[in-house]
C-alpha positions, -999 to +999 in steps of 0.1 A: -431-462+277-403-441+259-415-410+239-407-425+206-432-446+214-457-432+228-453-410+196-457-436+173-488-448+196-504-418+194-496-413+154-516-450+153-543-441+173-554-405+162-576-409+131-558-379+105-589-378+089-609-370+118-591-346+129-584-328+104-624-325+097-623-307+126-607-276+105-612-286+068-642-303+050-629-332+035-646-352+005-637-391-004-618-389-037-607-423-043-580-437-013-573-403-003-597-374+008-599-338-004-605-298+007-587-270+003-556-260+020-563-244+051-521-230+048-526-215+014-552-193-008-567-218-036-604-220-050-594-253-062-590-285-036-555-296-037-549-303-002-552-345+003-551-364+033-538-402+037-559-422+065-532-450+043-499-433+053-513-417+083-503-382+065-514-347+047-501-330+017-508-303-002-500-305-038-504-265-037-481-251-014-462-282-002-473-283+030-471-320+046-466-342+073-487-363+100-510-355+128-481-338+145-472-315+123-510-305+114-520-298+148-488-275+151-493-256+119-529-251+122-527-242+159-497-224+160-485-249+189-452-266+196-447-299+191-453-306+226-482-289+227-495-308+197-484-343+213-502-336+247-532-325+232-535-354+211-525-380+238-555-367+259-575-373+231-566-411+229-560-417+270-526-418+265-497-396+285-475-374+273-441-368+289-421-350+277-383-336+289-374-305+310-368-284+282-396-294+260-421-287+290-407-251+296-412-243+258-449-260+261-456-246+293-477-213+292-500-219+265-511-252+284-512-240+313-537-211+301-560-236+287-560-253+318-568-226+343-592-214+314-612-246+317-608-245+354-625-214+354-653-226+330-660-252+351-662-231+384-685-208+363-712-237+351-713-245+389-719-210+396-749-206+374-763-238+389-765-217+422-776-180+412-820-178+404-813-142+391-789-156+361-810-179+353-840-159+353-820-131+328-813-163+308-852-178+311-865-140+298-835-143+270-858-173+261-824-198+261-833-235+263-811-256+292-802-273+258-787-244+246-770-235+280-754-267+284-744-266+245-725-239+251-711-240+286-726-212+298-719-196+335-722-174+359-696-147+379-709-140+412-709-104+426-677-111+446-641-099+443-625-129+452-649-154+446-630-174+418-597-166+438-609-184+464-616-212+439-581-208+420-564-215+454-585-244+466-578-261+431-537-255+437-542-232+401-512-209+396-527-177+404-503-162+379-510-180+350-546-171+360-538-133+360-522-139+325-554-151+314-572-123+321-593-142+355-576-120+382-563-087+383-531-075+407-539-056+437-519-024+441-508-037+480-505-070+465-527-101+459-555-105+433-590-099+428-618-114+403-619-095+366-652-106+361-682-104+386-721-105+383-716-115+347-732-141+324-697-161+312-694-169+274-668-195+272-645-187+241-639-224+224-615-226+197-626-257+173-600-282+191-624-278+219-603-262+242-609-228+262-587-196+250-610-171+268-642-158+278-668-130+273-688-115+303-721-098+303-734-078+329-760-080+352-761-047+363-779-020+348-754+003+363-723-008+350-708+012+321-692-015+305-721-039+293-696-069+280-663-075+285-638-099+277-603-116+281-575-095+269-551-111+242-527-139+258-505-163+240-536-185+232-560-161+225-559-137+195-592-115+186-583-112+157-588-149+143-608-160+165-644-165+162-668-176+187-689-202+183-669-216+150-666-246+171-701-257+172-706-244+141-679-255+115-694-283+099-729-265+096-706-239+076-691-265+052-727-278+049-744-248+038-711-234+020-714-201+037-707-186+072-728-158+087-709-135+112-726-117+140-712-091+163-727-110+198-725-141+215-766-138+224-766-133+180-751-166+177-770-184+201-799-170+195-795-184+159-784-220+163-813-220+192-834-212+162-824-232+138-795-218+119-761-228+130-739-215+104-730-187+127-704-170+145-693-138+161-662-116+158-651-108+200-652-070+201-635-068+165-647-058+126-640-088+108-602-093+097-589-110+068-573-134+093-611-145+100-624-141+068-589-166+062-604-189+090-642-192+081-626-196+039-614-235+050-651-241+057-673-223+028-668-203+004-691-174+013-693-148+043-726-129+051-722-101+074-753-099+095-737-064+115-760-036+126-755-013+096-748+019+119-721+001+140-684+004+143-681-030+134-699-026+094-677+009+094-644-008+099-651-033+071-663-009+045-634+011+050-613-018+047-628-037+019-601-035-002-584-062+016-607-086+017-603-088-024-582-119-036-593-139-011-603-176-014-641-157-001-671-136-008-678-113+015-716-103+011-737-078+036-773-090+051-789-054+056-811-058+085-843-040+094-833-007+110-831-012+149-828-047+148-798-072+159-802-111+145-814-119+180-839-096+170-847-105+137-853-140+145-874-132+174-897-115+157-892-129+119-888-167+131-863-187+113-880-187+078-879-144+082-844-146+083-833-169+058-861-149+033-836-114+047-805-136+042-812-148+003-817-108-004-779-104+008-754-088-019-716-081-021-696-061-002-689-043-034-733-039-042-734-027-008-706+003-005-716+011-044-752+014-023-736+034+003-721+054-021-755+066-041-776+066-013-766+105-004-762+117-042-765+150-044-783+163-080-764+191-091-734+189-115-706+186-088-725+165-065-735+140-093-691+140-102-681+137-066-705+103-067-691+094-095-655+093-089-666+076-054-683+043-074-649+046-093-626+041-065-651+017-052-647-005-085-608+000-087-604-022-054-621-053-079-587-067-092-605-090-119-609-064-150-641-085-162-659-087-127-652-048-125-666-038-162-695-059-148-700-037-118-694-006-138-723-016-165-751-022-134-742+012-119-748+027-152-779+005-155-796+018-124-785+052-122-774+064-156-816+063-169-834+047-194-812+064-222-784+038-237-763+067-249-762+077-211-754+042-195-726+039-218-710+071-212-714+063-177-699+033-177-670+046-197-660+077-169-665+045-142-638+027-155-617+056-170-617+075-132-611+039-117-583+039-140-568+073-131-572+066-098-557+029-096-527+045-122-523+073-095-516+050-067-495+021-086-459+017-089-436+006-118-449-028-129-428-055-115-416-070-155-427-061-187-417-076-221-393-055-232-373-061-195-351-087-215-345-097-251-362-123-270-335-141-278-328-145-241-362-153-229-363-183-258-332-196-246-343-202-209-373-210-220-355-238-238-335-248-204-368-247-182-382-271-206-353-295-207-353-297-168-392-300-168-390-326-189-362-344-168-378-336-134-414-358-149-399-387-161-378-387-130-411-386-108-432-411-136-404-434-129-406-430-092-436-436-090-444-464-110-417-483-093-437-478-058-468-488-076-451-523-088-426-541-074-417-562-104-409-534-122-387-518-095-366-551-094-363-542-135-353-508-130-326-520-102-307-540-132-306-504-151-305-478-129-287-469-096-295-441-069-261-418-083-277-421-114-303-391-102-296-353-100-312-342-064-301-356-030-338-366-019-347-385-056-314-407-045-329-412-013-359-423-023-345-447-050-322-461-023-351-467+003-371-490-022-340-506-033-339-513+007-374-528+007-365-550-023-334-565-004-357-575+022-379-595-004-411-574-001-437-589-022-449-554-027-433-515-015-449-507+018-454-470+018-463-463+051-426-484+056-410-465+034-423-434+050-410-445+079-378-454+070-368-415+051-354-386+069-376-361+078-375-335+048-378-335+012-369-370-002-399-380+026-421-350+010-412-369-027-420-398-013-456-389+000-465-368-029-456-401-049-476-426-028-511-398-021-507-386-062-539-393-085-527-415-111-547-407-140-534-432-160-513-464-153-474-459-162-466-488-188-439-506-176-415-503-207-426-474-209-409-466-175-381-487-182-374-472-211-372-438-189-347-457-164-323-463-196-329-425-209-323-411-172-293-437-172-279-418-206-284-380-190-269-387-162-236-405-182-237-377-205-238-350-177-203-355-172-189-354-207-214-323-204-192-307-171-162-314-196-168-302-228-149-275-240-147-251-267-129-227-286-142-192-290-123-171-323-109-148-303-103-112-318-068-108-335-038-104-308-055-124-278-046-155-263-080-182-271-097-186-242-108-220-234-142-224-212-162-253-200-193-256-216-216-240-185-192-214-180-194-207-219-230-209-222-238-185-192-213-160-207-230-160-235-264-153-219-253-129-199-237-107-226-274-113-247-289-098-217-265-068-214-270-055-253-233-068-259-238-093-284-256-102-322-268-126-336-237-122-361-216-124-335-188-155-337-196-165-302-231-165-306-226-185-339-203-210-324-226-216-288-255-221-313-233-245-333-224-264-301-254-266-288-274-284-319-244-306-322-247-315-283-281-316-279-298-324-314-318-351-316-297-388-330-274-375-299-283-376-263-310-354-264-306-341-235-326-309-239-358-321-252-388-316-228-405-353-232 
């Protein structure tokens, strides 16, 4: 079978929808289905997929495409990548040419050895009483074990070498991973031995790495795990977020543990909306990750570890996402495995509904060590102050300001108030300290300016949604498209891709279509933005059904703009020039952006004869009873 097809074949068979559950929650919303865009920050679902034209697009950021594309964006994979991976997935096979399986190659071949090595480990733990006897006491159900593919690394320095070569695995790729380590005379060894294995699944189910915990009491180093390759990146990836992603979208909110025996431990328990950072604080790039899923985090760290320290100290950054962050605070000593050992399920959800935000909890921090004298009491003060000046919405942080006076400012009203005031004047100071020049401001250009482009932005708005109304009405009814045809033709529209588009449905109606086939149409576009018009046309919620005269009546208007364009290009004027010069003659464009630009630059009046004569030109071109050509609707 040639690629192209076994492309197409794949496109056919791979379920968009399904898939792209797999890393957004999606709801029904009429044909299409809805979540928010995993490639953008939004609060607000605009991302829709098409199980219809096999396709996704985001009316947010623009983002679009098929199964293909998806996979690649959301993986960071090449398109080869993305085609083998979903070929498996259906039993097809994937071949594709020298070049492309160079570019493929390592990534691949990573996750293969990785799942090699998974594999070899399960067997292992099959084998070895004393691992599972440390997992019996860890009170882990063979449910649980199998759930998540636990293993076992014997206490032998080439055991999985051994394994490797008897399984024709490229021993370098598996030093890559992080499974074997170089000898200095040459050869390999095992990385990890007499370790309970944590396979590291990423949620397409494949293996990026692992974690290993000793069973040793004498070893220093009580976990370890894979180093950073090209498929694995601690940084954004979570472990467990494949078992537990659709518990997440579920319950709205992630929790995030620092341990693989945490998440476990959990989900054994009851609660799979859990996950665990791999030897990291939590990043924005997680916090980015989990955010496609809920809308919540709840950090369930041990409040003395390095991991709560590193995101206290970087909160700031974590504001302005699409996310809460909010803090569980523990009981002192105690892990989630802990907790919910000796609390049950029920005494951890009653801990987990007293969580707060990130913000309550370093404003906590912050007050728990006040001093009482004068200085101490300021130094507090100004530390809730540059706490609050990280909360970028000016309501939410008055809010914050007026509890802190609440609980620590007494009884007395006078005293909250003044309290709240210094908050908010040192968060001020502070944020003012720190800030560069603001990035526009209204006196950065005149008014008279700023009216006239507002004028041209409105005039192309205008054009641009009766262009698009048109568009799509035509793809919603044939009989009307055939209408149009008599009126308008594709040179009759500004942009490259709108022509394109016009011309493709022209196409289907020479072919005597009783209706326009999208997914044909689709089909039938170059890749690129008359395709993206296309989509966004076919997947759009139509509110309210275009009238067809209404339309048509759009077609003739269109028809007169684009006629009147060139008498537009042409027109020419005379500017009064000043006594002894030769008149200079200007196309209309050429006048009217000379005229802006000297507006801009302080170098022209309203009394000014140019000024006079462009606005003179301009009502006469554009008024209405002529072609109207500036008007917004």
């Amino acid at each position: 079978m040639e690629q192209d097809s076994i492309v197409a074949d794949i496109k056919e068979r791979v379920d968009i929808v399904a898939l792209i559950s797999r890393y957004v929650p999606l709801k029904q919303a009429g044909r299409n289905f809805k979540g928010l865009c995993p490639f953008h920050q939004e609060k607000t679902p605009s991302f829709n997929v098409s199980r219809e034209y096999r396709s996704f697009k985001c009316f947010g950021c623009d983002a679009s495409g098929d199964v293909f594309e998806f996979l690649q964006r959301i993986e960071g994979l090449t398109f080869v990548e993305a085609a083998e991976r979903l070929a498996r997935e259906v039993g097809l096979e994937f071949r594709p040419s020298g070049a492309s399986v160079q570019q493929a190659g390592e990534r691949e071949q990573l996750a293969q050895v990785n799942e090699f090595a998974a594999r070899h480990f399960q067997r292992r733990l099959g084998e070895s009483e004393a691992a599972r006897d440390y997992l019996a006491q860890r009170g882990l159900s063979e449910e649980t074990i199998r759930a998540f593919g636990l293993g076992y690394a014997p206490e032998s320095w080439d055991d999985l070498l051994h394994a490797l070569s008897a399984g024709q695995q490229d021993l370098q790729i598996a030093q890559r991973a992080g499974l074997l380590r170089e000898r200095e005379g040459g050869g390999y060894y095992d990385y990890f031995r007499h370790r309970i294995m944590f396979p590291i699944v990423n949620v397409a189910g494949r293996t990026v790495g692992f974690g290993g915990r000793t069973l040793s009491p004498d070893d220093p180093a009580k976990y370890m795990n894979s180093p950073e390759t090209a498929l694995f990146r601690k940084g954004r990836t979570l472990y467990g977020l494949n078992l537990a992603n659709r518990a997440i979208a579920e319950a709205g909110y992630s929790i995030v543990v620092e341990g693989y025996t945490d998440v476990i431990a959990l989900r054994q328990a009851g609660v799979p909306n859990v996950v665990a950072t791999l030897g990291t604080a939590l990043t924005p790039d997680h916090a980015r990750v989990l955010a496609r899923y809920g809308e919540e985090i709840v950090l369930a760290y041990d409040a003395d570890s390095a991991g709560m320290a590193a995101v206290v100290r970087n909160a700031r950054s974590f504001e302005g996402l699409p996310v809460e962050v909010k803090v569980l605070e523990l009981p002192e000593g105690m892990d989630p495995d802990d907790c919910v050992r000796a609390y049950g399920k029920e005494g951890f959800l009653a801990a987990l509904d007293e969580r707060t935000t990130l913000i309550e909890y370093r404003l906590a921090l912050v007050f728990r060590d006040a001093g009482e004298d004068p200085d101490a009491r300021l130094r507090t003060l100004r530390e809730a102050a540059l706490v609050l000046r990280d909360i970028p919405d000016r309501v939410r942080r008055a809010e914050f300001a007026r509890r802190i006076a609440e609980r620590w400012a007494g009884s007395d009203p006078d005293a909250q108030s003044r309290m709240q005031r210094e908050l908010l004047f040192e968060g001020r100071a502070a944020k003012d300290a720190t800030a560069g020049p603001p990035a526009s401001s209204p006196g950065a250009r005149s008014f008279v300016t700023e009216a006239l482009e507002r004028g041209r932005t409105g005039e192309q708005r205008g054009r641009e949604r009766r262009i698009r109304d048109m568009l799509g009405a035509m793809l919603a009814d044939v009989g009307l498209a055939r209408r149009i045809r008599r009126v308008l033709g594709p040179a009759g529209l500004p942009r490259a891709a709108q022509q394109q588009l016009l011309e493709g449905i022209y196409c289907q109606l020479d072919s005597g279509v009783p209706e326009i086939a999208g997914e044909a149409l689709l089909e039938a576009l170059p890749d690129g933005e008359s395709r993206d018009l296309a989509l966004e046309l076919l997947m759009a919620d139509q509110e309210a059904e275009v009238d067809p005269e209404v339309a048509l009546a759009a077609a003739r208007r269109i028809r007169q703009e684009w006629e009147g364009a060139g008498e537009k290009a042409l027109y020419e004027t005379c500017v009064e020039p000043p006594e002894g010069e030769v008149i200079d003659r200007v196309a209309f464009e050429e006048f009217e952006r000379e005229v802006l630009q000297r507006i801009q630059e302080g170098k022209m009046t309203s009394d000014d004869p140019a000024y006079v004569r462009y606005h003179e030109l301009r009502r006469r071109f554009h008024g209405r009873g002529q072609l109207e050509y500036w008007e917004g609707s």
